[in-house]
C-alpha positions as CSV (number, residue, x, y, z in Angstrom):
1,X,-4.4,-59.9,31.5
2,X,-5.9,-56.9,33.2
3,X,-9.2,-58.1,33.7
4,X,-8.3,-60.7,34.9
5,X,-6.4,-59.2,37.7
6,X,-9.6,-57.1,38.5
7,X,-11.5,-60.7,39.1
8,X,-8.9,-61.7,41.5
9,X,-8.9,-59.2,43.2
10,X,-13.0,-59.7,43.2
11,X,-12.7,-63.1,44.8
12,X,-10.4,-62.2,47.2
13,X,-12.9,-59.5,48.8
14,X,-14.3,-62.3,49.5
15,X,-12.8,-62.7,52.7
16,X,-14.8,-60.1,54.6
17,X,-18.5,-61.2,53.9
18,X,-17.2,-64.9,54.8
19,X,-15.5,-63.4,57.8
20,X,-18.7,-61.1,59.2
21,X,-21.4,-64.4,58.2
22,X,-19.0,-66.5,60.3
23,X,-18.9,-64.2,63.6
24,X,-22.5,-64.0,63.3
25,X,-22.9,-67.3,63.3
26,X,-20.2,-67.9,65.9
27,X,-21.9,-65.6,68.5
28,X,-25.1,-67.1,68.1
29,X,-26.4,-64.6,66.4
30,X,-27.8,-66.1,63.1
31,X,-31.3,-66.2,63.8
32,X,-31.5,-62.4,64.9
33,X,-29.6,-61.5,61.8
34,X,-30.6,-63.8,59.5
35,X,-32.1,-61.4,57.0
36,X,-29.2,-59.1,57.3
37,X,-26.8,-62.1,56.5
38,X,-28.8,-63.1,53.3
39,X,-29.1,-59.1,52.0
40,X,-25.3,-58.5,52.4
41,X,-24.7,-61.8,50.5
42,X,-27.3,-60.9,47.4
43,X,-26.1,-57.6,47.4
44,X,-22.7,-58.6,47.4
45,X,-23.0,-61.9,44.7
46,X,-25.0,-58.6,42.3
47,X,-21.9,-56.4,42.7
48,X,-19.7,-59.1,41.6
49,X,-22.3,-60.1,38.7
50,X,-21.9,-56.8,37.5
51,X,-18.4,-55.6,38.1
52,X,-17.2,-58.9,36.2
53,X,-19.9,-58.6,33.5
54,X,-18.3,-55.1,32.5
55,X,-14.8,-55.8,32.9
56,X,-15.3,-59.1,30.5
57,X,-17.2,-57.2,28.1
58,X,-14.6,-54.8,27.7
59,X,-11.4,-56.9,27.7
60,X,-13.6,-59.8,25.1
């Protein structure tokens, strides 16, 4: 039960990636920051990955 309140609250840090991509994006600013955009999201997707990888090993 515990892990699985740690991957909620995972997803729900979602919101502020999503959030920053869509301002960007909004304000016209996606091909400037483009590369920026892409790093945060792979950076972010890996901490996920990894975070949920040990708390499911652990609680499995």
């Amino acid at each position: 039960m515990r892990g699985l309140l740690i991957l909620l609250v995972c997803l729900l840090t979602l919101y502020a990636p999503i959030e920053l991509t869509r301002v960007i994006i909004v304000w016209g600013l996606s091909g400037r920051f483009i590369l920026e955009v892409c790093f945060m999201w792979f950076l972010y997707a890996l901490a996920i990955f990894v975070f949920s990888a040990v708390v499911l090993r652990k609680h499995v």
